[in-house]
C-alpha positions as CSV (number, residue, x, y, z in Angstrom):
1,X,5.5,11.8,-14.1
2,X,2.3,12.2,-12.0
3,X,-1.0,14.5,-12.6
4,X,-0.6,16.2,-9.6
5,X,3.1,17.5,-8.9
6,X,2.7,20.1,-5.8
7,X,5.1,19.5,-3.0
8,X,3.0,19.6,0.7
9,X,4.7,20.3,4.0
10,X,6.5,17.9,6.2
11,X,5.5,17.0,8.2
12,X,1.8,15.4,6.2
13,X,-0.5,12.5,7.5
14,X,-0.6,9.4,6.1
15,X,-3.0,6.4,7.5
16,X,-3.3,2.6,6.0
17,X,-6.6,1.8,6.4
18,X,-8.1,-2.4,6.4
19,X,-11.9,-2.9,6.0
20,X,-13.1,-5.9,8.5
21,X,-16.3,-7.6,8.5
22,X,-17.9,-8.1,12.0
23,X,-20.3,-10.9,12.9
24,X,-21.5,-11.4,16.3
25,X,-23.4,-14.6,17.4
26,X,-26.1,-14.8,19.8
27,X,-23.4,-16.6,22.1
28,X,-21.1,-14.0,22.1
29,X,-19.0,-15.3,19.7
30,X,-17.6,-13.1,16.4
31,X,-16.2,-13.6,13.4
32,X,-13.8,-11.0,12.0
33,X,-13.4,-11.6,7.6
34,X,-11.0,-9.6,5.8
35,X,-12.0,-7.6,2.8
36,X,-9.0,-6.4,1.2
37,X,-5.9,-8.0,1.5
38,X,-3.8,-4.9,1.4
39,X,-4.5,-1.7,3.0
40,X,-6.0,1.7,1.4
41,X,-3.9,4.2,2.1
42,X,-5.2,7.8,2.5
43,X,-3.1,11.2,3.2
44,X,-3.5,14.7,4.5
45,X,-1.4,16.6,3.0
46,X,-1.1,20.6,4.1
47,X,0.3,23.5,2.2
48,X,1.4,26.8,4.2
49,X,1.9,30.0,3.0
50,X,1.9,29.3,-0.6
51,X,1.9,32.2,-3.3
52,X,-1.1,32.8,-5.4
53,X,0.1,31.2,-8.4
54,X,0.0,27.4,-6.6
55,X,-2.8,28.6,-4.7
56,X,-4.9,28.8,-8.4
57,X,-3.2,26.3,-9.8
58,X,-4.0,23.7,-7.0
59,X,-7.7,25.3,-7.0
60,X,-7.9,24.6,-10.9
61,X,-6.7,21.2,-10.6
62,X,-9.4,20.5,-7.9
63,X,-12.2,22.2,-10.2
64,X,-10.3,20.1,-13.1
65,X,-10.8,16.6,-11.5
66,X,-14.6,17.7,-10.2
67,X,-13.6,17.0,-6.6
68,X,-13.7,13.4,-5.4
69,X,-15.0,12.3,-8.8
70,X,-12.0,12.4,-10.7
71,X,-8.5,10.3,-9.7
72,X,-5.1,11.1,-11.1
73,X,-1.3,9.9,-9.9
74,X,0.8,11.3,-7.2
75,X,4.2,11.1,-6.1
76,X,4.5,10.2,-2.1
77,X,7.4,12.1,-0.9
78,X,7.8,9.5,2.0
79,X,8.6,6.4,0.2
80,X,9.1,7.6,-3.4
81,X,6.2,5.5,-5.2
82,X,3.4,6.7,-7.4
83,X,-0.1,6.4,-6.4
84,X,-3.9,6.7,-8.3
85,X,-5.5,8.7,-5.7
86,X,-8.7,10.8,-5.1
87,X,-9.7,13.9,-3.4
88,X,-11.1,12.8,-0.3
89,X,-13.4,15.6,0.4
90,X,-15.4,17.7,-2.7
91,X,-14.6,20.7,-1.4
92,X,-11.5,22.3,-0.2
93,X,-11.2,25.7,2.1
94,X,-8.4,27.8,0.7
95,X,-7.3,30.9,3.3
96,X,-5.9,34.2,2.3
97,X,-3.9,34.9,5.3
98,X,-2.2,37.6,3.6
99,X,-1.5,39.8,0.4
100,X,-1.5,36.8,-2.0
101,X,-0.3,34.4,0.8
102,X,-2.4,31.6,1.2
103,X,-2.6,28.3,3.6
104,X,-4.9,25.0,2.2
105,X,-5.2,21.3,3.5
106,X,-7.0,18.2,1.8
107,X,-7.0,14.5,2.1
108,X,-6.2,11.8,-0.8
109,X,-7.5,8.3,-0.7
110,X,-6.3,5.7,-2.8
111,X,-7.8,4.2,-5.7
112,X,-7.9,0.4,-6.0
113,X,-7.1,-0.4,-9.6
């Protein structure tokens, strides 16, 4: 089972992301080099009109795990498999839009393990 068990909204962001080397020669040439062979995935996930009891819960998990020092696992909801992932930012902006209604939104980057 993973660390963090919260279900977002559909529909949430997710991006693959490559890391590329660029060198460019004097004669206009360029060579492009590969650093990782798979991508790092990251995700944006957003929660709407959650009660207060998630709210604090989610906001003592983030405290929990320092911000985007601490990793932990998470299901994806989209293809079912479980990731070691980070919070991307190390801060999070949570909105009381009404009596004990609240709205949040955070990224997670993948960990290479």
């Amino acid at each position: 089972m993973a660390d963090f068990n919260w279900k977002p909204d559909f529909v949430f962001e997710e991006t693959p992301e490559f890391h590329t080397l660029l060198t460019q020669f004097e004669n206009g040439a360029e060579q492009r080099r590969a650093k990782w062979s798979s991508p790092r995935r990251k995700w944006r996930l957003v929660f709407r009109n959650r009660y207060k009891s998630e709210y604090e819960a989610i906001r003592d998990f983030f405290i929990e795990k320092m911000g985007a020092y601490g990793s932990f696992t998470w299901d994806n909801p989209n293809d079912g498999n479980t990731y070691t992932v980070r919070f991307e930012e190390d801060g999070i902006t949570f909105s009381n839009k009404a009596y004990d209604v609240y709205d949040f939104e955070f990224g997670f980057v993948e960990v290479k393990v």
